[in-house]
Biopython code that builds the backbone (N, CA, C, O; Angstrom):
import numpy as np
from Bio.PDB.StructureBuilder import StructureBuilder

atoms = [
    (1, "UNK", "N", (-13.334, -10.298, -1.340)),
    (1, "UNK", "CA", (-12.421, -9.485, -2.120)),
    (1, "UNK", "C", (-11.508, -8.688, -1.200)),
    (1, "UNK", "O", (-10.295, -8.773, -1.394)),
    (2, "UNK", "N", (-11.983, -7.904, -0.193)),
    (2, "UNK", "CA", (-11.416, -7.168, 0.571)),
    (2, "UNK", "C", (-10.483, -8.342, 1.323)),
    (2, "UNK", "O", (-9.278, -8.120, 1.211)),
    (3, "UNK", "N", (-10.772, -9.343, 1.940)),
    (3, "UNK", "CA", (-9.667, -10.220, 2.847)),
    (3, "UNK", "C", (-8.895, -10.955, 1.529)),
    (3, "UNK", "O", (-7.932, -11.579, 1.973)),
    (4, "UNK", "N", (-8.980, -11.071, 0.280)),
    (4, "UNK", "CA", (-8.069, -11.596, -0.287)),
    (4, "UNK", "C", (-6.836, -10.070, -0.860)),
    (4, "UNK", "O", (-5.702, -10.239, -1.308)),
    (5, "UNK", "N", (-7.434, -8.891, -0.677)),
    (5, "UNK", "CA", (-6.487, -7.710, -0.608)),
    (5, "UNK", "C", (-5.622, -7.401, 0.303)),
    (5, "UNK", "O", (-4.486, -6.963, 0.122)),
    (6, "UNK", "N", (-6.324, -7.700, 1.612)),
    (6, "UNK", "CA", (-5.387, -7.424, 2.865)),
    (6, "UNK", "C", (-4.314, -8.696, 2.858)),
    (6, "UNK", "O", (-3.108, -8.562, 3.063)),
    (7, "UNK", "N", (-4.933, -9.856, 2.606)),
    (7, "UNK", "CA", (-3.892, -10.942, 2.565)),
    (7, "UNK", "C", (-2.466, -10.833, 1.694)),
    (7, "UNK", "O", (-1.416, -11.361, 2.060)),
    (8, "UNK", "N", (-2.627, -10.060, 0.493)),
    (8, "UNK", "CA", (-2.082, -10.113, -0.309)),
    (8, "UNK", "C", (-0.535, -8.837, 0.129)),
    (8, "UNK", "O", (0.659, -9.108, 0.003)),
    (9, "UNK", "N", (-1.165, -7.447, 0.656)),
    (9, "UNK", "CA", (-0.872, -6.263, 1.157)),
    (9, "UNK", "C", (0.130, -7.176, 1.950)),
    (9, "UNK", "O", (1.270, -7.270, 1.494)),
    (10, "UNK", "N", (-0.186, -7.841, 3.068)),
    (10, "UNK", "CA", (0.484, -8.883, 4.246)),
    (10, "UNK", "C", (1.797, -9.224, 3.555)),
    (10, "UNK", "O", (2.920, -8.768, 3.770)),
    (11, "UNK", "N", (1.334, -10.258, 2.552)),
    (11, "UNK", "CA", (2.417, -11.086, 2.274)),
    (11, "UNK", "C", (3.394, -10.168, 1.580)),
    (11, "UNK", "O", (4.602, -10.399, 1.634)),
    (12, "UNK", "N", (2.883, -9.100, 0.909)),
    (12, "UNK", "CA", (3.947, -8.070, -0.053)),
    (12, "UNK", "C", (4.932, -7.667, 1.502)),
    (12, "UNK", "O", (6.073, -8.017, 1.806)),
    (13, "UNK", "N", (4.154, -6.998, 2.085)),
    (13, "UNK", "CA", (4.515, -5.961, 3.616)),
    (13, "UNK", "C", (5.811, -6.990, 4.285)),
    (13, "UNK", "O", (6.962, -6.620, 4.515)),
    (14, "UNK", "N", (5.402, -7.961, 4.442)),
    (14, "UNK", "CA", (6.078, -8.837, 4.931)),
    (14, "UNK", "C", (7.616, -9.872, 3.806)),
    (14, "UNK", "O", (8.679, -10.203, 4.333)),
    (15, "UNK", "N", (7.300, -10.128, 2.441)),
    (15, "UNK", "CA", (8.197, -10.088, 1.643)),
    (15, "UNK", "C", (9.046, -9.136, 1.794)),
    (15, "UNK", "O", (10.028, -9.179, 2.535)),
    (16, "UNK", "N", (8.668, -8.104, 1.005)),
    (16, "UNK", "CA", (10.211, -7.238, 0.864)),
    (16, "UNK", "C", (10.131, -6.303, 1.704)),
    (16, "UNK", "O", (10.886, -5.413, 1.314)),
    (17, "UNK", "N", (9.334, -5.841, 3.200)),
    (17, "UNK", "CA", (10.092, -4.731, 3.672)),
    (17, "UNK", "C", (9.214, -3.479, 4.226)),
    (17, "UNK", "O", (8.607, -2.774, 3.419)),
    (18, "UNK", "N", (9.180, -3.314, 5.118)),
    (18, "UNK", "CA", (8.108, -1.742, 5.171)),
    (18, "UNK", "C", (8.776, -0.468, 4.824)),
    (18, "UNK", "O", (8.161, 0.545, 5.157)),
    (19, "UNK", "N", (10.038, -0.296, 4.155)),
    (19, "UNK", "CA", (10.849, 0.746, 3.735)),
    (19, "UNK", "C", (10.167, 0.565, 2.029)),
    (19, "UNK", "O", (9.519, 1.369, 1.359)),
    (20, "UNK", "N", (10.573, -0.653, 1.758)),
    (20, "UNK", "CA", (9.566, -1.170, 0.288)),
    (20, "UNK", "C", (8.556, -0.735, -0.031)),
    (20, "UNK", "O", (8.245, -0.064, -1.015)),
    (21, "UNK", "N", (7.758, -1.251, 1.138)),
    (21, "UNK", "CA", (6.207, -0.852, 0.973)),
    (21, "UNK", "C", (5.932, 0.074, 0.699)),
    (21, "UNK", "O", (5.113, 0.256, -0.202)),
    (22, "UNK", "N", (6.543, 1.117, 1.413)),
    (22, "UNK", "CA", (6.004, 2.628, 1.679)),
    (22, "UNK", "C", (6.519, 3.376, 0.341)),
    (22, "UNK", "O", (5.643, 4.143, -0.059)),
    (23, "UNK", "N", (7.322, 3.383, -0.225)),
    (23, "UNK", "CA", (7.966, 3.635, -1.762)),
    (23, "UNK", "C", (6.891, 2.982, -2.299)),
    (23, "UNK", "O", (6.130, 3.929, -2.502)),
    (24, "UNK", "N", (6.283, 1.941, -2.686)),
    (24, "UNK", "CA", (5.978, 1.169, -3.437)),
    (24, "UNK", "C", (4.252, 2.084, -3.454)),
    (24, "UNK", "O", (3.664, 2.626, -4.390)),
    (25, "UNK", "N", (3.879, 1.924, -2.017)),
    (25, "UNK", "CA", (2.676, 2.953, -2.249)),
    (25, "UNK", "C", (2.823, 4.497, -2.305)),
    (25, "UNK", "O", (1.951, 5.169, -2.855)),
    (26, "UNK", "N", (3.768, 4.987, -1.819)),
    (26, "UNK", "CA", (4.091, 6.295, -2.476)),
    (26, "UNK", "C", (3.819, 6.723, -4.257)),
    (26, "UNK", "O", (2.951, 7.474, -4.702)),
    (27, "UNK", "N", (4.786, 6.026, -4.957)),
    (27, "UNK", "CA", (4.676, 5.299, -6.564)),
    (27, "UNK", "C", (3.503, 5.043, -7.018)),
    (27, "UNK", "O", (3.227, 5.594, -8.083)),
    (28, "UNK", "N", (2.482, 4.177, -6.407)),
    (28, "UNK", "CA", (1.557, 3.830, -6.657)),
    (28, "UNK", "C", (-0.041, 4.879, -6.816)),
    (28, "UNK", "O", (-1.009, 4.764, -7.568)),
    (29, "UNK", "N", (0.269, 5.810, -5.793)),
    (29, "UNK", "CA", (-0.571, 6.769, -5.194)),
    (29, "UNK", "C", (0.135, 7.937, -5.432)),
    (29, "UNK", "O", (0.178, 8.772, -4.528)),
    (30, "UNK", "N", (0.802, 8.188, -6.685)),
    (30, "UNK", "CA", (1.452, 9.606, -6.640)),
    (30, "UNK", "C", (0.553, 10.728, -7.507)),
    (30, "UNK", "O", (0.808, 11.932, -7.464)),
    (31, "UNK", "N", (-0.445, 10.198, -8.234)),
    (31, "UNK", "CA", (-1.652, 10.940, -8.659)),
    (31, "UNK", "C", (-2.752, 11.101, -7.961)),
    (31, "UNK", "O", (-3.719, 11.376, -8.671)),
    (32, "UNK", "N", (-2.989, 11.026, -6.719)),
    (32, "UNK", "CA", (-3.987, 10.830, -5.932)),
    (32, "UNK", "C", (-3.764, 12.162, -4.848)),
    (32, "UNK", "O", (-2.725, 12.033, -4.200)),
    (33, "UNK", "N", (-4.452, 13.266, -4.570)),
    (33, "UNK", "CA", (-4.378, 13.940, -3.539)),
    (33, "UNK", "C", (-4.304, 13.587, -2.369)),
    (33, "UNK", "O", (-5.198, 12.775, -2.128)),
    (34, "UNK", "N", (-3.819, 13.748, -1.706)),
    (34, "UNK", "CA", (-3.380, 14.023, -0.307)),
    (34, "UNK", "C", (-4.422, 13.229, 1.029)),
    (34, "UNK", "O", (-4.110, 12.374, 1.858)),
    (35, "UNK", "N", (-5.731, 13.943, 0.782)),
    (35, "UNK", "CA", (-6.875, 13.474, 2.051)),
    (35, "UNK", "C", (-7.646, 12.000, 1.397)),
    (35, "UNK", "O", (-8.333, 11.356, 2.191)),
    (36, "UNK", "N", (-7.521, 11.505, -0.009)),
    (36, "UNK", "CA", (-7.630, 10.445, -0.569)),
    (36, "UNK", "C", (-6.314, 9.284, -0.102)),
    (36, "UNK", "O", (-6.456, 8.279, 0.594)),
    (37, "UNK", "N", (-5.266, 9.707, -0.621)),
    (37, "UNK", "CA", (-4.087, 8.908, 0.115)),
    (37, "UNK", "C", (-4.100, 8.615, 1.623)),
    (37, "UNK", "O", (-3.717, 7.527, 2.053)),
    (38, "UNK", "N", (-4.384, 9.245, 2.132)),
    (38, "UNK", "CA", (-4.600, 8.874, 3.691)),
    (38, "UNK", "C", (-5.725, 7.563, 3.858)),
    (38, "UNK", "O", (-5.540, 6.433, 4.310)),
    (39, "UNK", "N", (-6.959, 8.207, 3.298)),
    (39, "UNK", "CA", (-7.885, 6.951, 3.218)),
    (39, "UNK", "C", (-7.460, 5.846, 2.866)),
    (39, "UNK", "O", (-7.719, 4.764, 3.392)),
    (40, "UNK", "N", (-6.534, 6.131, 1.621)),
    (40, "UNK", "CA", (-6.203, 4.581, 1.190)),
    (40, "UNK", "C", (-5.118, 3.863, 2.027)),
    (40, "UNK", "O", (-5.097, 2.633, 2.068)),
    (41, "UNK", "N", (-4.389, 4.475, 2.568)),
    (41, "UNK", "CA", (-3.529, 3.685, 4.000)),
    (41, "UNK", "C", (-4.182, 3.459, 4.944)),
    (41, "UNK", "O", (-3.675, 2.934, 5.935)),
]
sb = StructureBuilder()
sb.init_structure("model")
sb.init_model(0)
sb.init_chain("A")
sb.init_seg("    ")
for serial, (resi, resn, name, xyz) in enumerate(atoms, 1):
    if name == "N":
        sb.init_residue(resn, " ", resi, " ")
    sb.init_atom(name, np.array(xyz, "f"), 0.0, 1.0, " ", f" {name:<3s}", serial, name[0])
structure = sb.get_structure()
C-alpha cells in the first residue's frame, strides 16, 4: 500500500510540477495542524 502511494505521489510530482504539488498539498492538508502536516510531508 505504502509503495503503491509513493509511486503514485512520483508520478503526480513529476506530471504537473513541484509548484503544483505543493498547492495541491497545501489544499489538501489545510485542516490539519501544523506538527501533523510536517509528518505528512
Amino acid at each position: 500500500m505504502l509503495e503503491t502511494a509513493v509511486s503514485a505521489f512520483v508520478l503526480l510530482f513529476v506530471t504537473i510540477g513541484p509548484i503544483e504539488t505543493a498547492a495541491m498539498f497545501g489544499v489538501l492538508t489545510a485542516g490539519i495542524h501544523r506538527p501533523e502536516r510536517r509528518r505528512l510531508a
